[in-house]
N, C-alpha and C positions, 0 to 999 in steps of 0.2 A: 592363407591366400585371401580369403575373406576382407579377413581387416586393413589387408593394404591395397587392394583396388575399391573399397567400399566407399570410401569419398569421389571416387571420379565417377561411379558409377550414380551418386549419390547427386552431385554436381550438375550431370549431364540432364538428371530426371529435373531437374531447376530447370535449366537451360531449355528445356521440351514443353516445360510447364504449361508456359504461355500458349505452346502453339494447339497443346491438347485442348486447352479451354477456349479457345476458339474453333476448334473441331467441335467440340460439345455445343458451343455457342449457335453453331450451324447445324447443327442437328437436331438442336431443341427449335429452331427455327422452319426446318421443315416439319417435323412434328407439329409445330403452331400452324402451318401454312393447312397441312392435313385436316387439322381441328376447325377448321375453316370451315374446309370442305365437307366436313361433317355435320356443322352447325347449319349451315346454309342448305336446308331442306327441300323449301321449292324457290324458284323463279317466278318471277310475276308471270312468267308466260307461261309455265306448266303450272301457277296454281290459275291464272283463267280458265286452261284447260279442264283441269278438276273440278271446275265450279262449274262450266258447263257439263262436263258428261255429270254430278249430282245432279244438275237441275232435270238434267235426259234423265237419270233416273227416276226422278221423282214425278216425271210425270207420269212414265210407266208401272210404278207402282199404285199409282191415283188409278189408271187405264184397268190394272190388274183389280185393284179392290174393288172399283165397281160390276167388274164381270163376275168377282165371287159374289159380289150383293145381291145383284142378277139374279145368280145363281140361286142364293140362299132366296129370295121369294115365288119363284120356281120349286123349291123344295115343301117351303109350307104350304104351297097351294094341294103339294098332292101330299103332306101328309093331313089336308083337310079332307080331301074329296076322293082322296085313292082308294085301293083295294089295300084289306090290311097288310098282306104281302107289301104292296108300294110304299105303305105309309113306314114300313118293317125299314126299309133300303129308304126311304126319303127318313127315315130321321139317324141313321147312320151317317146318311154325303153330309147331310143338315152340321151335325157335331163336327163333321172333316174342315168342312167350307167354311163353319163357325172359327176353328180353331186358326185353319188359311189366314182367313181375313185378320183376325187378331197379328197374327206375323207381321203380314203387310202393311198393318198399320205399325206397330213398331218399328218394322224396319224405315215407314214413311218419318215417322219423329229420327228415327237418328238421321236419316237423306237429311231432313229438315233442321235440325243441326248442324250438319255438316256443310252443306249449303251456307250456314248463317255465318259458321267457322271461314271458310271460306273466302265469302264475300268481305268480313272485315277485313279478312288480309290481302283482299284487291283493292280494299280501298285506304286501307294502311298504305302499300306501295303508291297508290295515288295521292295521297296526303302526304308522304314521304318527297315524292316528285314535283308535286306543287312546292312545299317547303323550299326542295333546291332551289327551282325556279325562282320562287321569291328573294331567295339567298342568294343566288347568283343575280338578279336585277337587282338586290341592295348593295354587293359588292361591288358590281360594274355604277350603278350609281355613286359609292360610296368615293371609288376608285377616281371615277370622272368628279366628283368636287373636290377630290384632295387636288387632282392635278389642276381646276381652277384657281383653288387657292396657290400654290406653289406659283403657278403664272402670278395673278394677282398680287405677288410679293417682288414684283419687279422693281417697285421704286424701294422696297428693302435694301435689293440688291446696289441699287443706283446710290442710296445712299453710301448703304457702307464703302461699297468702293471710292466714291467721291471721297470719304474721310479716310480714307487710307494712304489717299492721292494726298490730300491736301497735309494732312499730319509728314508724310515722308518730305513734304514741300517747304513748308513752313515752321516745322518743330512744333506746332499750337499744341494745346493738352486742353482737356474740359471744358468748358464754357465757351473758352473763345475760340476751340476748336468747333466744335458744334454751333456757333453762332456763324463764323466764315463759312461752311458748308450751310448752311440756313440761305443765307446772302448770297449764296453763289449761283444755287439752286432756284431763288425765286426770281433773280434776274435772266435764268437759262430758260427757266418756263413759260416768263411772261413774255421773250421774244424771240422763242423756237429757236433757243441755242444750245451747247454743248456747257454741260456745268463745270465739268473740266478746263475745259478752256479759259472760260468765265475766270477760273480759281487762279492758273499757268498764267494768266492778264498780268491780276493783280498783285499775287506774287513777284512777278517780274518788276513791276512797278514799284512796287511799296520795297524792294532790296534794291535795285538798282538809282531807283530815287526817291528814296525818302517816304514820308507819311506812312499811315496806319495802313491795315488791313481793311479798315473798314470806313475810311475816307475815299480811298482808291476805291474800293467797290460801290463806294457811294458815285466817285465821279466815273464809273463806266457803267453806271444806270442812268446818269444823268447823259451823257453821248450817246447813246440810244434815244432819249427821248429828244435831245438834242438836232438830231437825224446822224449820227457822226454810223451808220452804217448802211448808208446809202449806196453803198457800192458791195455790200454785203462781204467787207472784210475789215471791219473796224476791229477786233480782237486780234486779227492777225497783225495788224499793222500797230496795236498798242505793246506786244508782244518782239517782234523784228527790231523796232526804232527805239526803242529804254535806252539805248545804250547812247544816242545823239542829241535826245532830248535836254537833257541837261546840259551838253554840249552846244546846242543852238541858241541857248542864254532861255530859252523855255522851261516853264512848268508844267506839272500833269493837265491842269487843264487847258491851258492856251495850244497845245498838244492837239489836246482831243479839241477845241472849237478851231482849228487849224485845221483837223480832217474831217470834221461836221461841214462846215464854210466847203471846202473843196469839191464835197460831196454832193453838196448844192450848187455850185458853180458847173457840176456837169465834170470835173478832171476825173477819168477815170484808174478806179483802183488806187494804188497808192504811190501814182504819179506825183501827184505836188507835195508829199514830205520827203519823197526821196525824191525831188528836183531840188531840197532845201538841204540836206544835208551832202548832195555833190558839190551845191554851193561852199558849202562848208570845208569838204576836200580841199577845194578849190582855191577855195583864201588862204588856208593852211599852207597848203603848197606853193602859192604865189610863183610860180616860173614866167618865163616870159609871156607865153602865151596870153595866161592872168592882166601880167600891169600891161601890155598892149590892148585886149580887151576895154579894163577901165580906164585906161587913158582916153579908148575913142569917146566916153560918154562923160568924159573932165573929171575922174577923182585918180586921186592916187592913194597909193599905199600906204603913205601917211598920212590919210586922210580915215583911214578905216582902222587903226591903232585904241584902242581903248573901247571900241563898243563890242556888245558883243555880235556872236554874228548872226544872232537875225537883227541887228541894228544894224546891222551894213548889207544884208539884203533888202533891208527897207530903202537905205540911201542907195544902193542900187538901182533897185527900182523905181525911185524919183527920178534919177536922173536919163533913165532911159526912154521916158515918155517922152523927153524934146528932143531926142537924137535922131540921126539917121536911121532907115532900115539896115544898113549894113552893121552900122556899130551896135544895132541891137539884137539881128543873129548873132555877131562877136561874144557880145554875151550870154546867151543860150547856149550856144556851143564849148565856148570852154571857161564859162564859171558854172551854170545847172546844167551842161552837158548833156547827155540824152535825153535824161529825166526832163530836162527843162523842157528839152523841143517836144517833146510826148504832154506836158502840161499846158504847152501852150504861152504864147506872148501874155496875150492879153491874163491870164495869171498871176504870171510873174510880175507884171506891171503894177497888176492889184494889191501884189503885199504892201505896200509904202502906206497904201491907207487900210490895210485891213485893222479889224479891231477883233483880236483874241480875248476877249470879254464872253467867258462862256456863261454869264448869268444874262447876256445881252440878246442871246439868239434865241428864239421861240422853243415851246418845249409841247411834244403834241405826243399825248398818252395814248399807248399800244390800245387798241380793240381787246377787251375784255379783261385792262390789266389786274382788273382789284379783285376779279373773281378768279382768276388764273391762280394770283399771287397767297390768296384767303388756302387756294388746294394747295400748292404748293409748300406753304406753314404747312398746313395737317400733314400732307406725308411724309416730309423732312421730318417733322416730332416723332411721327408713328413712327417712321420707317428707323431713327436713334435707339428708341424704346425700343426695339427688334430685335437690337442687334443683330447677329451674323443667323437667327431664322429663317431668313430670305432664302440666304448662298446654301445654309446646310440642306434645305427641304428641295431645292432647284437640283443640288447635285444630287438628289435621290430621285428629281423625278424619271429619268432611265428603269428605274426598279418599279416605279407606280403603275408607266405604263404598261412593264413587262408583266407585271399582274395582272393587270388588265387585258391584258390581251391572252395569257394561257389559263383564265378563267373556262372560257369556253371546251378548251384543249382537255383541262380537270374533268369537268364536267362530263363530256363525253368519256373520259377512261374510266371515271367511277360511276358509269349508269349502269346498271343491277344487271343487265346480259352481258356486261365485257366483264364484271366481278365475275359474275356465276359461272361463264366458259374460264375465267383464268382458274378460281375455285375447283373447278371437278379437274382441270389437268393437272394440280398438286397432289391429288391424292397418292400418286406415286411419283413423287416428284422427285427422291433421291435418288433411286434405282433408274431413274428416265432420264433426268438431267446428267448422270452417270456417259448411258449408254450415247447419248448426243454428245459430250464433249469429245469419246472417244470417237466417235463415225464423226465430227468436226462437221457439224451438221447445222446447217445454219439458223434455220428455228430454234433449235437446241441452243444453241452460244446466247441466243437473244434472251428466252426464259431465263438461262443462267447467269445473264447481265440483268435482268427483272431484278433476279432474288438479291443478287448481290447489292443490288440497287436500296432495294429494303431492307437488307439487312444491315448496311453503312448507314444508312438514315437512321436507323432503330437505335442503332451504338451509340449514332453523334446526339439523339434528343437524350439519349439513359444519361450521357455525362454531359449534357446542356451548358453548364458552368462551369464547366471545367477546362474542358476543348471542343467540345463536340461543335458550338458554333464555327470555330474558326474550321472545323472539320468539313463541316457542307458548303465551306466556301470553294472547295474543290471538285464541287459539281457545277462550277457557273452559274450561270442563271436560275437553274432549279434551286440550286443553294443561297440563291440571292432571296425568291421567292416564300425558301422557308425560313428564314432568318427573318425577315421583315412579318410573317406569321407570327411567329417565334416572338419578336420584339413588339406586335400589336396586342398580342394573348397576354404576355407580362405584364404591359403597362397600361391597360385599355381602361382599367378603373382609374388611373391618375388625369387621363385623355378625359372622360365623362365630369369628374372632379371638376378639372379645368374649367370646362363649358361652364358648369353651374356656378362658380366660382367669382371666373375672370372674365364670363363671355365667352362672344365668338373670337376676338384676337386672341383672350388669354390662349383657348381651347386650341385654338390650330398653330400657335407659336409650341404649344406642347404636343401635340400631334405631330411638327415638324422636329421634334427633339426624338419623341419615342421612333419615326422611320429613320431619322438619322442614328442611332443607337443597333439600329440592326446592323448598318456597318462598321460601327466604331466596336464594338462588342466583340465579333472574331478577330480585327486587328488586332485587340490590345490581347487576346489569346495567344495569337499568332507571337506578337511577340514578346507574352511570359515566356513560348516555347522557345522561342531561338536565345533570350535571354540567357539560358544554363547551357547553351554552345559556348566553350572558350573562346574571346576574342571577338564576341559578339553581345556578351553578357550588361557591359553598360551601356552600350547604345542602345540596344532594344529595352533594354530591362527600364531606363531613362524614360524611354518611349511610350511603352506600357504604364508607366508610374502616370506619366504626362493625361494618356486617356482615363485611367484611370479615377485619376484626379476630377478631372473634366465630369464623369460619369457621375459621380456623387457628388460633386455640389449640383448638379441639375436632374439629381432622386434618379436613375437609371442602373442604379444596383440594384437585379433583384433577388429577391429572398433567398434565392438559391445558392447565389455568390455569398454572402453576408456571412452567416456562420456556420462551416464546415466540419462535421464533426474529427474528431481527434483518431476515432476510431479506425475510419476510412483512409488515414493518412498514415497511420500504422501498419494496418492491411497494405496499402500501395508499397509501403517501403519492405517489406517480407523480403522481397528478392535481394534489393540491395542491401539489407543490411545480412543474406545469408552471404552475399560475395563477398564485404569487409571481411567475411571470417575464413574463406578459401583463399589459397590461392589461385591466378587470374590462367588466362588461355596460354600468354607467353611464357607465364613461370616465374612474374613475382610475387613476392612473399607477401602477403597483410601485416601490417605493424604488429596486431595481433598474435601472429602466429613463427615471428621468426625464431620463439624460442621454443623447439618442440621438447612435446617428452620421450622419451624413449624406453623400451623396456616393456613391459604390460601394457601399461595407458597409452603409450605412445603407438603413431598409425606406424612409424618405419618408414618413412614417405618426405622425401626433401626435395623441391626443385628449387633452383637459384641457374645463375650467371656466372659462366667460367668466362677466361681471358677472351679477348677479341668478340663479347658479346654471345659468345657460343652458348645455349642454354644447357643444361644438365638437369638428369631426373636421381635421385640418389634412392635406391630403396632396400631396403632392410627385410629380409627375405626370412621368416620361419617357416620350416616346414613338417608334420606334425604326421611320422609316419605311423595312421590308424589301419594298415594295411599287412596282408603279407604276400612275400616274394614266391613262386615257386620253384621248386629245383628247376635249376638247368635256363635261370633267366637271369636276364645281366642288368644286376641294379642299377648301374649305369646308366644308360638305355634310356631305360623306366624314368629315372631322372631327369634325361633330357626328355624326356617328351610332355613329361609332369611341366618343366621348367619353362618350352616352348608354349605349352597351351597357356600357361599366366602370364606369358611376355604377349602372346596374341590377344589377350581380352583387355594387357593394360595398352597394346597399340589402339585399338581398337577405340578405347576409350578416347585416346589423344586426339587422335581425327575426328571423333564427336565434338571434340571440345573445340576443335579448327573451325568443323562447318558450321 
């Protein structure tokens, strides 16, 4: 009987293992919690108290030995002058008083000790409590310039994004990537604009018609000083119209000193290029409406054949100035059509002699442009040199502040009287926490969420490198808090390095790498763990490789992760490589074991898979009768109830193996 339930019984104590050692794991935790409470002797406030009543005693003892001193010159006067009877009894009290006083003064040197004992450890606790204080003013200091700096990495952030914008837009790479976001950026700043836009301009321009990147950016720094955004929508309007420009027989720039000129003329907004391109419509379309129009002011339609068409809004508008008023609504209305009459007569009259010579029209430099532009270089370089610093240390600063703010929160739960009351209530903390969860007692629930509290935290820092980061991240914010710990304590020599190194940019671009690291660190935890899920294995596992990556070329490996011993990987696998060698809960066989033995060596013991999946247990039953029968009993019997109790310990076992 033995040897054929002894594997499942054997199985089962596997199976329990775990959960034993974490019963142990919790009990040597209360016991740690006790040892606390035994270590922790006095309270700042019960040893004040101790040091006052020594100091009460010691003065009483001073009060005391003077009165025996007293006393003792009292004695020698009448063992001078007494009767010898008196002087008999005065040098008896004399020896008594002598001896007194000796006590008292011994017992004054240990007061006087203990006093001294004492006292350092009121001012240990005071030197302790100044320390925090200064610790908690350097952290909230510390706290409030990282979040200066994180702010201060704005144009970081403006960068990158602008090159991210501009690289999706343009296809540029290297150099002439980062020169176009240079240009883009110094024309945004010297005249309080959007660098993006700036970019979306030129882009549009330099695909839709022709030239460089950085001609086009050239001639829409020159339409700024041009005045061409006098109606403060010149980028909007070089942006809308690409597409008619080259269509009105125009260039980039006669374009822009087209809407400079207009903008000076008072036409607002961008009235007079969309009164030229309805024009345009217009002649394209030629309907009646059209040759009635130009017939009233003498041309006709084959007369506008060959030019383009702002050469025939020019003769247009020559010929309009000698006509009637009538036949020159005619023309407002149905050749520049609304645009036209919102631009104005006198406008449109003007183009015949306007002169699109945009080297011709005065050029009047922004207020402050060369010191604008001197800032705007430095932090386009700086902000290159940065890289993605900026966005990684920004998207942590939610956790900086969060530190910052339950500094105080810390502070108050670890002050030496909310230790010492938590301290004396664990002294019986298992038998207590016990009887609370039974009477579902509300104080109760909350110590026993305390301990568990500590106790999950304790786990997740033992395997730090393992999982335990990705572990505290399932405390939220507290978890956030100590992971950013966690990732300052690792890396705080590389951070100091930095500073003396590289400066203050190297020092705070690496100080934004090691708080970024505290979230990237349980990700890629998170998912080595879902990695070895089926079916989830190369996405995350992909994923983790990807952070991981990242982490080591920018030194965020720490010692811990690095090299693993062999050992502990041995130890981990104990369990699964005892289940390779069993068979499983349902009843398949291990590769190992589908050939058994039978006979002596063999257990007797076969589970497998009968037809329609039905499982079966097949066993080989010896029974080894060391017994005997008495008259008048029915071996029978005896056997079934023999054979009932091995079939109940191997059910028994099955349902362990279930739950």
């Amino acid at each position: 009987m033995d040897t054929t339930t002894s594997w499942i019984l054997d199985f089962v104590d596997h199976i329990t293992k775990p959960v034993k050692d974490v019963m142990k794991a919790i009990g040597k935790m209360t016991d740690s919690l006790e040892e606390v409470s035994d270590t922790v002797k006095l309270s700042e406030k019960d040893t004040k108290i101790a040091l006052q009543k020594s100091k009460e005693y010691y003065k009483e003892l001073e009060k005391s030995i003077k009165e025996v001193e007293q006393e003792l010159k009292e004695l020698e006067k009448t063992k001078k002058s007494g009767s010898w009877t008196e002087q008999q009894k005065a040098n008896a009290a004399y020896d008594k008083a002598k001896a007194k006083v000796e006590n008292y003064r011994k017992a004054l040197q240990g007061a006087e000790e203990d006093i001294k004992d004492l006292q350092d450890q009121v001012d240990k606790f005071k030197e302790k409590a100044d320390k925090w204080t200064d610790l908690v003013t350097g952290i909230n200091q510390g706290l409030e310039l990282i979040g200066k700096a994180t702010d201060a990495l704005d144009f970081n952030v403006d960068v990158q994004n602008l090159t991210v914008e501009v690289q999706r837009m343009t296809d540029l790479t290297g150099d002439a990537l980062d020169d176009f976001v240079r240009r883009s950026r110094k024309i945004a700043d010297v005249y309080d604009e959007d660098a993006q836009d700036i970019a979306r301009a030129a882009n549009a321009m330099t695909k839709q018609n022709g030239g460089t990147f950085e001609e086009n950016l050239k001639l829409i720094e020159e339409g700024y000083k041009k005045g061409a955004n006098a109606n403060g929508d010149f980028i909007d309007q070089l942006k809308e119209y690409q597409p008619f420009i080259r269509q009105l027989g125009l260039d980039q720039s006669q374009a822009i000193a087209l809407i400079a000129k207009s903008g000076k003329d008072g036409v607002f907004s961008d009235k007079a290029i969309d009164s030229i391109k309805e024009a345009d419509l217009s002649l394209r379309e030629m309907g009646k409406a059209q040759v009635e129009a130009l017939s009233g002011i003498g041309i006709k339609p084959e007369d506008l054949i060959g030019k383009t068409t702002f050469e025939a809004i020019q003769l247009i508008s020559s010929k309009m100035k000698g006509a009637t008023s009538q036949a020159r609504q005619l023309i407002l209305a149905d050749i520049f059509k609304g645009a036209g009459e919102d631009a104005g007569q006198q406008f449109v009259q003007e183009l015949s002699t306007m002169d699109l010579d945009i080297t011709k029209l005065p050029s009047v430099e922004q207020a402050g442009a060369e010191l604008k532009g001197w800032f705007s270089e430095i932090t386009t370089t700086v902000g290159q040199a940065f890289g993605n610093i900026g966005t990684f240390a920004q998207e942590v600063t939610p956790v900086i502040d969060l530190v910052s703010g339950m500094v105080p929160v810390y502070q108050a739960l670890t002050s030496a009287t909310w230790f010492q009351n938590i301290a004396l209530k664990v002294q019986t903390a298992q038998q207590w926490l016990l009887n609370a969860a039974m009477n579902a007692n509300p104080i109760g629930l909350i110590i026993i969420a305390i301990a568990a509290l500590i106790a999950f935290i304790a786990v997740a820092i033992n395997y730090w490198d393992e999982f335990g980061n990705a572990m505290v991240m399932l405390l939220g914010p507290i978890g956030m808090i100590i992971s950013l710990i966690m990732s300052l304590r690792e890396h705080w020599d590389s951070v100091v390095s930095a500073f003396k190194s590289d400066g203050i940019l190297g020092g705070i671009k690496r100080l934004g790498l090691v708080i970024l690291d505290a979230v990237l660190k349980p990700v890629q935890q998170l998912l080595q763990l879902l990695s070895k899920i089926p079916g989830l294995g190369n996405l995350a596992g992909s994923g983790a490789k990807w952070i991981e990556d990242f982490r080591k070329s920018n030194q965020l490996i720490g010692a811990g992760e690095k090299d693993k011993p062999a050992e502990k990987k041995e130890k981990d696998s104990t369990v699964n490589d005892y289940l390779k060698k069993k068979p499983d809960v349902l009843g398949a066989i291990a590769p190992d074991d589908k050939k058994k033995k039978k006979g002596k060596d063999g257990d007797g013991l076969n589970v497998g898979s009968g037809s329609n999946g039905i499982k079966s247990i097949v066993m080989n039953l010896t029974v080894n009768n060391a017994f005997s029968v008495g008259k008048g009993e029915n071996i029978r019997n005896i056997a079934d109830q023999i054979t009932g109790h091995i079939n109940d310990r191997l059910r028994d076992a099955v349902i362990n193996l279930g739950g």
